[in-house]
PyMOL Python script that loads the backbone (N, CA, C, O; Angstrom):
from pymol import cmd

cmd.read_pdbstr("""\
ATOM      1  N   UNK A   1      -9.174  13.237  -1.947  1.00  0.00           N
ATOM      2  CA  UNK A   1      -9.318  14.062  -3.106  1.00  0.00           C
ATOM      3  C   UNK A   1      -8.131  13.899  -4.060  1.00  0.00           C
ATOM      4  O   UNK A   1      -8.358  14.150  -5.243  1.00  0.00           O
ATOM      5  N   UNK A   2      -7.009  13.549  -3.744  1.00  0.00           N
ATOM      6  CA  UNK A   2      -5.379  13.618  -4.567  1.00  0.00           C
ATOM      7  C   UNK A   2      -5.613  12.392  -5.205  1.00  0.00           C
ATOM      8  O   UNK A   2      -5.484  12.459  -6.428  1.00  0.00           O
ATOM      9  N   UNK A   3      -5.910  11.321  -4.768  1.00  0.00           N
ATOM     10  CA  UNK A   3      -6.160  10.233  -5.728  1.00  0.00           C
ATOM     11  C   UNK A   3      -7.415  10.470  -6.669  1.00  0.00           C
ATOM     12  O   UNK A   3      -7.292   9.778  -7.680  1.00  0.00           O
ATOM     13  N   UNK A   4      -8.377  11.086  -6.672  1.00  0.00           N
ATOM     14  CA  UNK A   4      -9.349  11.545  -7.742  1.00  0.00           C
ATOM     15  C   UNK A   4      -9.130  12.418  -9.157  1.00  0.00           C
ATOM     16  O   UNK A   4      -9.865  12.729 -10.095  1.00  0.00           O
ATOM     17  N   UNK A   5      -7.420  12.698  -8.730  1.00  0.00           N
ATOM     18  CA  UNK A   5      -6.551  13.870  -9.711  1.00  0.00           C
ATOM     19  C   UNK A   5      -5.247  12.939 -10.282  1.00  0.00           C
ATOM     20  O   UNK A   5      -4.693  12.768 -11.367  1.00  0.00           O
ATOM     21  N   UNK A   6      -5.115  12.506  -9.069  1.00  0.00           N
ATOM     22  CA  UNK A   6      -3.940  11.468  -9.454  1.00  0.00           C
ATOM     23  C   UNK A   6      -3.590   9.999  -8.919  1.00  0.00           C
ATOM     24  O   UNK A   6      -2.765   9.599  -8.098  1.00  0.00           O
ATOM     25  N   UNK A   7      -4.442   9.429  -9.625  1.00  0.00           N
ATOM     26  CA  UNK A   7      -5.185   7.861  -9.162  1.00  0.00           C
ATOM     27  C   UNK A   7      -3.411   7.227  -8.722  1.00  0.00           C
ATOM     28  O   UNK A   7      -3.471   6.910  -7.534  1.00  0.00           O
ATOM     29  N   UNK A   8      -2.487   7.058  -9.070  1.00  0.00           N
ATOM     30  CA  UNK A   8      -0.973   6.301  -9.086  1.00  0.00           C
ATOM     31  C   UNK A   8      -0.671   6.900  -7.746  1.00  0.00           C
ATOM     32  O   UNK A   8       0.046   6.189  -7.042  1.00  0.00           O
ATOM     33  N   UNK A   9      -1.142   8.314  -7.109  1.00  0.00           N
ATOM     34  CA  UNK A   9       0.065   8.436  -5.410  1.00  0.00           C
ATOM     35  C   UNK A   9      -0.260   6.971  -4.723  1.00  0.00           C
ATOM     36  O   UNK A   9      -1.061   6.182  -5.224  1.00  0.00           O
ATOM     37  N   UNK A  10       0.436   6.728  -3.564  1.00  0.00           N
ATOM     38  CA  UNK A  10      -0.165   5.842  -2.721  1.00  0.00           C
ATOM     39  C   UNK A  10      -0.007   6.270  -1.533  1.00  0.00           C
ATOM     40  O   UNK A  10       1.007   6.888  -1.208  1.00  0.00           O
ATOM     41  N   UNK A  11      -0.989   6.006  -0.707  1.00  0.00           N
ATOM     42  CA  UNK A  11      -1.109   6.030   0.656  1.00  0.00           C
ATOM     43  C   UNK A  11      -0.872   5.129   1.701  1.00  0.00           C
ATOM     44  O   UNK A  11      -1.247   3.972   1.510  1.00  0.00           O
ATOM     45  N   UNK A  12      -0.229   5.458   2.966  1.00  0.00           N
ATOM     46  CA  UNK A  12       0.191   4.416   3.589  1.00  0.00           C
ATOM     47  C   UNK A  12       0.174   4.497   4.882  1.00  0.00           C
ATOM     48  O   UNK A  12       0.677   5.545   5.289  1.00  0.00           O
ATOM     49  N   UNK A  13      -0.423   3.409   6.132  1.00  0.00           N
ATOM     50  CA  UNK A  13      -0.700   4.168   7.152  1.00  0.00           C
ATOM     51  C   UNK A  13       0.645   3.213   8.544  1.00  0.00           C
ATOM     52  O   UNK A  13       0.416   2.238   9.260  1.00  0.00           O
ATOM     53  N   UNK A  14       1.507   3.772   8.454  1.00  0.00           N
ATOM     54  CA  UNK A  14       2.382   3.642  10.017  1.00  0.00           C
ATOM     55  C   UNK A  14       1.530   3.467  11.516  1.00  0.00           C
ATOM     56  O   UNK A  14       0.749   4.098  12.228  1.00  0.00           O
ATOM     57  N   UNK A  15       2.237   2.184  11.469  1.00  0.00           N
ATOM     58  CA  UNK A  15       1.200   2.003  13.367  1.00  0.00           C
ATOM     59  C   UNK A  15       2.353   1.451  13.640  1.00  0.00           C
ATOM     60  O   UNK A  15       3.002   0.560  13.090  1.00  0.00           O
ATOM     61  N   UNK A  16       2.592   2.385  14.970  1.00  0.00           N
ATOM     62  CA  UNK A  16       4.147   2.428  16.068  1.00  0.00           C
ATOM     63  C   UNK A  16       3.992   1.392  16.952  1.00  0.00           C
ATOM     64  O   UNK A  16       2.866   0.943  17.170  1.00  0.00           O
ATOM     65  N   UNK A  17       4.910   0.976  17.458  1.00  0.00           N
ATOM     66  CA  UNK A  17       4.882  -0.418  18.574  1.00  0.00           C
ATOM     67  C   UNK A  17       3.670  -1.378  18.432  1.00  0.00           C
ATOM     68  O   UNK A  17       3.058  -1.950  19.334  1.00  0.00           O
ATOM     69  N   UNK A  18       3.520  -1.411  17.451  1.00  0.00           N
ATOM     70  CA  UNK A  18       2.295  -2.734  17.162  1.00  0.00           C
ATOM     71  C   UNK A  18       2.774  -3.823  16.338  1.00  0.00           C
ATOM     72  O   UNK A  18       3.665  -3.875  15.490  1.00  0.00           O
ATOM     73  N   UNK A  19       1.779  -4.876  16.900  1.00  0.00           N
ATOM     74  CA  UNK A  19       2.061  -6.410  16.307  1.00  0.00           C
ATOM     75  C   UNK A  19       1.311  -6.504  15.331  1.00  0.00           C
ATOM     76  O   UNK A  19       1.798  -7.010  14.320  1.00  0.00           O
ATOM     77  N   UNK A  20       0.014  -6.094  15.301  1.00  0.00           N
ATOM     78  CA  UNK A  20      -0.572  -6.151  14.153  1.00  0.00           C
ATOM     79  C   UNK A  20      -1.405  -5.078  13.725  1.00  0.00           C
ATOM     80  O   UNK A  20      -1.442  -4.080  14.445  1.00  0.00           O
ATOM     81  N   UNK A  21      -2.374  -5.119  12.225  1.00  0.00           N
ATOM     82  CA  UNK A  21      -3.028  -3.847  12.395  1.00  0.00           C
ATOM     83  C   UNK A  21      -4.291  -4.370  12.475  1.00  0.00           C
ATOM     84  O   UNK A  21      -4.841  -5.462  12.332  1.00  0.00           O
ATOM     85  N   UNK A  22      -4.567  -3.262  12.745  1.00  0.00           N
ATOM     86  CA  UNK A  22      -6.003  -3.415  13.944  1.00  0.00           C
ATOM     87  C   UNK A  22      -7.243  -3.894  12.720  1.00  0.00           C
ATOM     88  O   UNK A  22      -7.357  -3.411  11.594  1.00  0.00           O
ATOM     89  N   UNK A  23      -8.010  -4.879  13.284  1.00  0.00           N
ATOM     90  CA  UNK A  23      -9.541  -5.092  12.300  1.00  0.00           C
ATOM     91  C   UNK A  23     -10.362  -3.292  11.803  1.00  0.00           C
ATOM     92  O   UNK A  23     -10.950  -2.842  10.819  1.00  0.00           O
ATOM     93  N   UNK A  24      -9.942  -2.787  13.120  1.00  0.00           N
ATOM     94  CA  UNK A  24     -10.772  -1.657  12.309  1.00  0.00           C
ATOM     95  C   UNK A  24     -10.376  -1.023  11.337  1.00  0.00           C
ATOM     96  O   UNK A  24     -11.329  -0.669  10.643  1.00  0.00           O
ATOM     97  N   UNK A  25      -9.254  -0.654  10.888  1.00  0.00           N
ATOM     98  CA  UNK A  25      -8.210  -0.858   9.392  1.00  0.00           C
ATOM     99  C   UNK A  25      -9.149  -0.907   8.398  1.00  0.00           C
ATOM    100  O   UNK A  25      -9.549   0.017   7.689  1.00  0.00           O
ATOM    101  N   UNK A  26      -9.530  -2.284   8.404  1.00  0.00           N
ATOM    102  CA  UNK A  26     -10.520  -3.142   7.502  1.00  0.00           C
ATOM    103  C   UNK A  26     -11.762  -2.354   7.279  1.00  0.00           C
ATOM    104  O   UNK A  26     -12.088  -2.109   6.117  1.00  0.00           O
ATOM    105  N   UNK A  27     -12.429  -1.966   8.191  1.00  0.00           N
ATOM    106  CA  UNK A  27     -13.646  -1.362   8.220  1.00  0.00           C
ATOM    107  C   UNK A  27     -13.698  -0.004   8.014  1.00  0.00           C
ATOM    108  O   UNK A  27     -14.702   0.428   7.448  1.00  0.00           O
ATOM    109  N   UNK A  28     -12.864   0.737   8.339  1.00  0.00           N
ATOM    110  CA  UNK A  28     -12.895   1.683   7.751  1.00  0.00           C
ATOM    111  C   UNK A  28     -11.921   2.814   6.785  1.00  0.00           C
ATOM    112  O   UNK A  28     -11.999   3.996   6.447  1.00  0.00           O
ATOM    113  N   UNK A  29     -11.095   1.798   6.611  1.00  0.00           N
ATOM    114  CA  UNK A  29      -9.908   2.077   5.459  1.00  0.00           C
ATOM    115  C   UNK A  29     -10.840   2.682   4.466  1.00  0.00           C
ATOM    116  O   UNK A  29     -11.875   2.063   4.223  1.00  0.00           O
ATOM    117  N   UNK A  30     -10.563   4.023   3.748  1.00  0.00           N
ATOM    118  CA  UNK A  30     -10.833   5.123   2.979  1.00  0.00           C
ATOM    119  C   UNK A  30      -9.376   5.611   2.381  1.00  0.00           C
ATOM    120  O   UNK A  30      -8.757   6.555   2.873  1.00  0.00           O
ATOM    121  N   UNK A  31      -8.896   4.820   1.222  1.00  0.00           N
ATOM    122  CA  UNK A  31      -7.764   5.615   0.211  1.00  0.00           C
ATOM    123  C   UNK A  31      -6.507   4.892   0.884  1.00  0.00           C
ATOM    124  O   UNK A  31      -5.433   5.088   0.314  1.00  0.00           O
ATOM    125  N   UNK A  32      -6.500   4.032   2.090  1.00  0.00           N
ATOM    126  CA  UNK A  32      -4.921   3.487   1.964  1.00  0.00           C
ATOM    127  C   UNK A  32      -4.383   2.619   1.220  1.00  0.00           C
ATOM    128  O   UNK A  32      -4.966   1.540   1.324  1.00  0.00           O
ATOM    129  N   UNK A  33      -3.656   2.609   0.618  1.00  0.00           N
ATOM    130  CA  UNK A  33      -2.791   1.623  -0.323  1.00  0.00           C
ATOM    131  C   UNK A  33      -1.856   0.347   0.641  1.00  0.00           C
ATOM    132  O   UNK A  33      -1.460  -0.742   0.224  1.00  0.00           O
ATOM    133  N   UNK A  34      -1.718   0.855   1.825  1.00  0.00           N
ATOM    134  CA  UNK A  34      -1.113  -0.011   2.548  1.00  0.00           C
ATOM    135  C   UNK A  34      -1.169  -0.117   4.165  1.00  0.00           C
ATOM    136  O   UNK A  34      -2.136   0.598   4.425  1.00  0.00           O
ATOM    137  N   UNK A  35      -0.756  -0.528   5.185  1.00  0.00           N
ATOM    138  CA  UNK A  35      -0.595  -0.502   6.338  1.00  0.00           C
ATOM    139  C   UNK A  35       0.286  -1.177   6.926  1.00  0.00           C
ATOM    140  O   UNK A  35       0.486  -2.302   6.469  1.00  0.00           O
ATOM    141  N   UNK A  36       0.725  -0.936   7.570  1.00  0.00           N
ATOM    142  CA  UNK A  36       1.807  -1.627   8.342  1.00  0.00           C
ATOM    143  C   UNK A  36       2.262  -1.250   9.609  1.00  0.00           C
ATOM    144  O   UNK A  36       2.452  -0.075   9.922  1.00  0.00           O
ATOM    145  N   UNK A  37       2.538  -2.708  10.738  1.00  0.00           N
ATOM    146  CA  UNK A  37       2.451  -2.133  12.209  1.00  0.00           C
ATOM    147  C   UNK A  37       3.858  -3.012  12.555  1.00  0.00           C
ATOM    148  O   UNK A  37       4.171  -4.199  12.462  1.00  0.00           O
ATOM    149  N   UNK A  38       4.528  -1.780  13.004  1.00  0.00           N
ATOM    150  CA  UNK A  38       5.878  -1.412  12.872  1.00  0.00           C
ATOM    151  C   UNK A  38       6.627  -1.416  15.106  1.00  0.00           C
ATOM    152  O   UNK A  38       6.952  -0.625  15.991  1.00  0.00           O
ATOM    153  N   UNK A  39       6.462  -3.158  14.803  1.00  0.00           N
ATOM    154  CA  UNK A  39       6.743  -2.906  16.306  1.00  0.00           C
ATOM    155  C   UNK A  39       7.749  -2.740  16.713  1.00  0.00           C
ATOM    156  O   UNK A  39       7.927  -2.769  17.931  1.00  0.00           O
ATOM    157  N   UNK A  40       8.617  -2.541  15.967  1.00  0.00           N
ATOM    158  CA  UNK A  40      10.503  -2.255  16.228  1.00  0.00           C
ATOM    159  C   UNK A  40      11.116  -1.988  15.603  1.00  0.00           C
ATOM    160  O   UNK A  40      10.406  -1.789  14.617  1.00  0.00           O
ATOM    161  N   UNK A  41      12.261  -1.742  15.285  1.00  0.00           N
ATOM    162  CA  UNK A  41      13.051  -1.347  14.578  1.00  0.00           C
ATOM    163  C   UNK A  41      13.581  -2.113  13.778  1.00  0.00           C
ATOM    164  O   UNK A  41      13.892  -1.788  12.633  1.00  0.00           O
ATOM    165  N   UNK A  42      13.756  -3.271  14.297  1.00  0.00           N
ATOM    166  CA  UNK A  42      14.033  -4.433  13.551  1.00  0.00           C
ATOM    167  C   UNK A  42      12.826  -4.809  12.286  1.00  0.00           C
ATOM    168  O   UNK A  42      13.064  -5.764  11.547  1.00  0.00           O
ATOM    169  N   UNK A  43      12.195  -4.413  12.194  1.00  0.00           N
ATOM    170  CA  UNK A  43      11.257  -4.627  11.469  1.00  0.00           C
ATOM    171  C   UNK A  43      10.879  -3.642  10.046  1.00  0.00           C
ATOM    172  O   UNK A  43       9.889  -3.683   9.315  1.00  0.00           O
ATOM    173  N   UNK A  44      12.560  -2.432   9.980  1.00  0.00           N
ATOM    174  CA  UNK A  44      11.990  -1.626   8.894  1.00  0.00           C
ATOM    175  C   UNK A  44      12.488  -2.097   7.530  1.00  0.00           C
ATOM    176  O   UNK A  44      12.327  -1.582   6.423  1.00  0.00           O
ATOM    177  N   UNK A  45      13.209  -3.338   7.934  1.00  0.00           N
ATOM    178  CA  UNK A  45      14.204  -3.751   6.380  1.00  0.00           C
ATOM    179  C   UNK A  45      12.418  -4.183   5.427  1.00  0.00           C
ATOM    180  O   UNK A  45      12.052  -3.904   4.286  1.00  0.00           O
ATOM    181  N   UNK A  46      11.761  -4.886   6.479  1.00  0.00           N
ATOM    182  CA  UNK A  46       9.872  -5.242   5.974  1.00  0.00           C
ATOM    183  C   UNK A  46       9.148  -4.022   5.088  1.00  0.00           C
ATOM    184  O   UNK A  46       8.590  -3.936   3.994  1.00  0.00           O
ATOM    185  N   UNK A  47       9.566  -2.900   6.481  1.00  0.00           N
ATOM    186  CA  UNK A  47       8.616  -1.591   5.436  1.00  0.00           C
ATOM    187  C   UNK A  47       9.577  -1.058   4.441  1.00  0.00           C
ATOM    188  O   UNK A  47       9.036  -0.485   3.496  1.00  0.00           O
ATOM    189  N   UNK A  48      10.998  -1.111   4.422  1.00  0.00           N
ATOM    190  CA  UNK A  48      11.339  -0.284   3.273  1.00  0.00           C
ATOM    191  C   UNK A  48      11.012  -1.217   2.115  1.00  0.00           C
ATOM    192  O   UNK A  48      10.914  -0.755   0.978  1.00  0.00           O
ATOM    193  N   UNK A  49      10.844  -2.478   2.354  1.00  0.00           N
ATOM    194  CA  UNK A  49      10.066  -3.097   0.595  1.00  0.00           C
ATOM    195  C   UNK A  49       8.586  -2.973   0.460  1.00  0.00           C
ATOM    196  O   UNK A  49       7.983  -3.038  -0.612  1.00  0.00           O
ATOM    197  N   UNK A  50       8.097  -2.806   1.531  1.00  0.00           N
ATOM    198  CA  UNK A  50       6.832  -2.250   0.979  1.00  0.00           C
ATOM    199  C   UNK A  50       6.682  -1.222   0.099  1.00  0.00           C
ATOM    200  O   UNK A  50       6.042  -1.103  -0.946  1.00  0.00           O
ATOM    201  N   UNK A  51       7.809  -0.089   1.079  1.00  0.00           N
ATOM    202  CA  UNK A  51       7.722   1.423   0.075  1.00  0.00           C
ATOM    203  C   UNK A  51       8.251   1.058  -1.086  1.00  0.00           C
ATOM    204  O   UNK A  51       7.556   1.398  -2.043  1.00  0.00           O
ATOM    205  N   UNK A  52       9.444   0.364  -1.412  1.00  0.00           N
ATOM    206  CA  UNK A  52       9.601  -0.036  -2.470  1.00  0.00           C
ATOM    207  C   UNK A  52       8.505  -0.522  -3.853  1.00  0.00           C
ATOM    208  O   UNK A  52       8.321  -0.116  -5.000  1.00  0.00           O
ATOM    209  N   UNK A  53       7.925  -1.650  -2.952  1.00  0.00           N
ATOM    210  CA  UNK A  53       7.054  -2.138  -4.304  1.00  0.00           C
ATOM    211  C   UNK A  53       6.028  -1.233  -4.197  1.00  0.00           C
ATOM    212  O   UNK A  53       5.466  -1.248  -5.292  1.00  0.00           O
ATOM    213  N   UNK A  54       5.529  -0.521  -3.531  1.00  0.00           N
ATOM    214  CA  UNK A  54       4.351   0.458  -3.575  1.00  0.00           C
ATOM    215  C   UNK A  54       5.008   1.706  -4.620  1.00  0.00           C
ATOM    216  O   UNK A  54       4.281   2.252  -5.450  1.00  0.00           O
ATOM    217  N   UNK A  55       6.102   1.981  -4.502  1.00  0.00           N
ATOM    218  CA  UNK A  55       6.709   2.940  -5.551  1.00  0.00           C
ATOM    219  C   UNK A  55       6.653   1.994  -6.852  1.00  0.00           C
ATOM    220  O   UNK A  55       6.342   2.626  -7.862  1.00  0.00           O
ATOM    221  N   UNK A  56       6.889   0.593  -7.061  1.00  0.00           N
ATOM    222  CA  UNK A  56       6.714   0.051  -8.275  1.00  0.00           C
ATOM    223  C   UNK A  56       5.056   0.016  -8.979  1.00  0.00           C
ATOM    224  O   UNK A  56       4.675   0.298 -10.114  1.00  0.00           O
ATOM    225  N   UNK A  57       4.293  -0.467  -7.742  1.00  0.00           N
ATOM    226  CA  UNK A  57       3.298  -0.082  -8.194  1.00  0.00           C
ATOM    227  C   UNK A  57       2.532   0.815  -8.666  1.00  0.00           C
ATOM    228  O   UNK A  57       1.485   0.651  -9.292  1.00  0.00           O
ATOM    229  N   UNK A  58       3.259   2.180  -8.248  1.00  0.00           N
ATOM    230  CA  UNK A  58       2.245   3.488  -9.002  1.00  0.00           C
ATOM    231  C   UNK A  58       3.306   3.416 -10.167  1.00  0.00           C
ATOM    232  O   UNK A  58       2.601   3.824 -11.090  1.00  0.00           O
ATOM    233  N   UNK A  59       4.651   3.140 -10.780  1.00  0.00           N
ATOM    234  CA  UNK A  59       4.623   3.409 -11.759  1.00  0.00           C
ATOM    235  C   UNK A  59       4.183   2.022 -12.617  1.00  0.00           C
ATOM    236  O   UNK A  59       4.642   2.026 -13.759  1.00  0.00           O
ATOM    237  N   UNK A  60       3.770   1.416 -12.440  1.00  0.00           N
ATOM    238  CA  UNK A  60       2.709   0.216 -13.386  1.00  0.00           C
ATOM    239  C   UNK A  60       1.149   1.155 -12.991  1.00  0.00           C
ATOM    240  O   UNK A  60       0.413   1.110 -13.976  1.00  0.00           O
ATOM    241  N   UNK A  61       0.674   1.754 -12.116  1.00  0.00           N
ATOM    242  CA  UNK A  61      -0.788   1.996 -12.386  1.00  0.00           C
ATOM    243  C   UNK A  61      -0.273   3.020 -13.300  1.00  0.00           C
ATOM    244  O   UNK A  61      -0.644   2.854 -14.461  1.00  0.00           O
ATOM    245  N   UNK A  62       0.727   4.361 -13.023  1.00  0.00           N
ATOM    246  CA  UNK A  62       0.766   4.698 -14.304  1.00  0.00           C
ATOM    247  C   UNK A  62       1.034   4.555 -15.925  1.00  0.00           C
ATOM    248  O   UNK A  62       0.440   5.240 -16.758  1.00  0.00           O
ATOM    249  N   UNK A  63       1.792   3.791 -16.166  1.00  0.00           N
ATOM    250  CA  UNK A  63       1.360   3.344 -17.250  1.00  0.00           C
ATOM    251  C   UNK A  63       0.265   2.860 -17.713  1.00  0.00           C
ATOM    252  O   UNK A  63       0.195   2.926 -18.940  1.00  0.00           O
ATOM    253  N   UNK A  64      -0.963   2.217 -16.990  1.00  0.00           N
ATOM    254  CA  UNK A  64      -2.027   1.463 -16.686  1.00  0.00           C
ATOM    255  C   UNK A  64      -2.789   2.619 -17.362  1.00  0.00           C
ATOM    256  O   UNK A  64      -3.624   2.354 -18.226  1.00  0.00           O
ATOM    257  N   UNK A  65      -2.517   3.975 -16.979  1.00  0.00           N
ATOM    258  CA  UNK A  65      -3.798   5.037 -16.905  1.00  0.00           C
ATOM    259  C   UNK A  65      -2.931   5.533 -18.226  1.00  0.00           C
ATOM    260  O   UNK A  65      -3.756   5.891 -19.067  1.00  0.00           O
ATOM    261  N   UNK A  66      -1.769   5.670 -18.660  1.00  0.00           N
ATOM    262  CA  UNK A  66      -1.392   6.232 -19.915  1.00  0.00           C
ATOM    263  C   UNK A  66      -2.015   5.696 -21.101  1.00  0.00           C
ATOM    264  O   UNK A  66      -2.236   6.271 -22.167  1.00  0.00           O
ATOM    265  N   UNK A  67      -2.360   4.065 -20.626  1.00  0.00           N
ATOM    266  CA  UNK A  67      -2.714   3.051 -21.714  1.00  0.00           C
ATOM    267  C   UNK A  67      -1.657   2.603 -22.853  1.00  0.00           C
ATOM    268  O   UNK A  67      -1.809   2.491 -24.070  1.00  0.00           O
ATOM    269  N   UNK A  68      -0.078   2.300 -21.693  1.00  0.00           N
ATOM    270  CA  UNK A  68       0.765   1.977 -22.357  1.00  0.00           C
ATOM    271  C   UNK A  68       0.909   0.522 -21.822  1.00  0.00           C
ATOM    272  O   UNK A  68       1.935  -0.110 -22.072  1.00  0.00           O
ATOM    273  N   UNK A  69      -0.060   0.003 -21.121  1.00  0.00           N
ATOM    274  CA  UNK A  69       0.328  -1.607 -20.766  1.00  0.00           C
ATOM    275  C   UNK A  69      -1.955  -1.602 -19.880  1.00  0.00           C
ATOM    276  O   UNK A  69      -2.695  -0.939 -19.153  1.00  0.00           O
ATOM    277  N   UNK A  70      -1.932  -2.569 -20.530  1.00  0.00           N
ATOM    278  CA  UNK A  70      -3.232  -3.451 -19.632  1.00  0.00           C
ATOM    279  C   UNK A  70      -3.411  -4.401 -19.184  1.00  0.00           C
ATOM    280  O   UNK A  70      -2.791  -5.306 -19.742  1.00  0.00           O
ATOM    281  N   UNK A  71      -4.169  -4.770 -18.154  1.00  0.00           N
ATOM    282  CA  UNK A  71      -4.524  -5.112 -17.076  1.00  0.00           C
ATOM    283  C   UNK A  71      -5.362  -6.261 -17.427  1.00  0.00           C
ATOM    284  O   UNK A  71      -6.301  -6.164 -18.217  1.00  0.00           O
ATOM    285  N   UNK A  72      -4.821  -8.006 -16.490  1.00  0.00           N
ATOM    286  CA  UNK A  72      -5.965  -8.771 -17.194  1.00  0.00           C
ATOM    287  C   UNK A  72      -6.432  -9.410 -15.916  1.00  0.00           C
ATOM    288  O   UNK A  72      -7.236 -10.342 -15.884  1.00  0.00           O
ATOM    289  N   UNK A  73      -5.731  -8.705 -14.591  1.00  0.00           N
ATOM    290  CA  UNK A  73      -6.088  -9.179 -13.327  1.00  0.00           C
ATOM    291  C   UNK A  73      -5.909  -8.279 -12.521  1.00  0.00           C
ATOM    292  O   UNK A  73      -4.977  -7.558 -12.877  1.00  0.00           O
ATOM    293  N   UNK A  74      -6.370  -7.978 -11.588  1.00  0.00           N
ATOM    294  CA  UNK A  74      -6.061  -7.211  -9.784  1.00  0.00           C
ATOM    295  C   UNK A  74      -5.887  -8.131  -8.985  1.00  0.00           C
ATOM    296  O   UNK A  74      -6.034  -9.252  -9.471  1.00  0.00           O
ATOM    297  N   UNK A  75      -5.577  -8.069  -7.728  1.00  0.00           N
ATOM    298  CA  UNK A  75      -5.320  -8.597  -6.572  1.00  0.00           C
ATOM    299  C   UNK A  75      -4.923  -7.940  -5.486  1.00  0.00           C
ATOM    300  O   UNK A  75      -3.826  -7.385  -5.560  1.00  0.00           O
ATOM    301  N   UNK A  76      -5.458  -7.866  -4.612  1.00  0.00           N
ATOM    302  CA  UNK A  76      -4.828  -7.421  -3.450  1.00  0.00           C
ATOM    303  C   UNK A  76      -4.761  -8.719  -2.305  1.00  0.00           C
ATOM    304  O   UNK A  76      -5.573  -9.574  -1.951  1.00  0.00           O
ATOM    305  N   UNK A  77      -3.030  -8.309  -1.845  1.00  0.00           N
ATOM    306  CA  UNK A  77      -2.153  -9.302  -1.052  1.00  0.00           C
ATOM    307  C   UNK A  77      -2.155  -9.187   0.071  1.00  0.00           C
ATOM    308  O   UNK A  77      -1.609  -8.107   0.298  1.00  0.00           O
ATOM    309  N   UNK A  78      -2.598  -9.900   1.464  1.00  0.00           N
ATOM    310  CA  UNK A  78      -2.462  -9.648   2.988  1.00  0.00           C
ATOM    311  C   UNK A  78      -0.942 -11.087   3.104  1.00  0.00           C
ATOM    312  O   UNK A  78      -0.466 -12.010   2.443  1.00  0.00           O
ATOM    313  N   UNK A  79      -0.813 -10.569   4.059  1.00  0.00           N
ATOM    314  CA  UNK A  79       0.234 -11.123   4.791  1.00  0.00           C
ATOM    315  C   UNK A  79      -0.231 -11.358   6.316  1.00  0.00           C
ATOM    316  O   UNK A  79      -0.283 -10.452   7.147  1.00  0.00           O
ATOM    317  N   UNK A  80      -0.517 -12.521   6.529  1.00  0.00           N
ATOM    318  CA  UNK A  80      -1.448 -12.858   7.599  1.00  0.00           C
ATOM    319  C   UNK A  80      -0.206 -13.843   8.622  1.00  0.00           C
ATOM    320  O   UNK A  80       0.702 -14.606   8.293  1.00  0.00           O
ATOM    321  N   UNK A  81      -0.650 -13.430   9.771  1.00  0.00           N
ATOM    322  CA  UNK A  81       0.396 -14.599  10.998  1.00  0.00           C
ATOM    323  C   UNK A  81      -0.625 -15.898  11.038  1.00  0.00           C
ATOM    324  O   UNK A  81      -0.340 -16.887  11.712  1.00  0.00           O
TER     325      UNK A  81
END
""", "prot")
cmd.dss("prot")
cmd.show_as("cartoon", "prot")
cmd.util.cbc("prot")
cmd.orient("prot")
């Protein structure tokens, strides 16, 4: 419902001691902006740039929705082993 009010939050789903995220992710992902499976500790320098560019990205969708900059492509990026 929060993205139907305010399309720019993002959502993001943490999976603990895992190597990867799971196919079902795929199938039934409803509103996440991201995922990431976080098998150690060694591995958060990875998620703090996610949060990073995911914070860059809502402020480009917001501007997007102000209609102070447009859009001449989308994409969404996996990072595959």
């Amino acid at each position: 419902m929060h993205k139907s009010i305010y399309p720019y939050l993002r959502y993001g789903l943490l999976i603990g001691e895992k190597k990867d995220v799971p196919t079902r992710f795929f199938t039934h992902n409803v509103g996440f902006d991201f995922a990431f499976a976080m098998r150690n500790f060694e591995t958060i320098e990875l998620l703090h740039l996610i949060i990073k560019e995911q914070i860059e990205n809502a402020k480009e969708l917001l501007k997007i929705l102000k209609r102070e900059k447009k859009v001449n492509y989308f994409n969404i990026v996996f990072n595959t082993n």
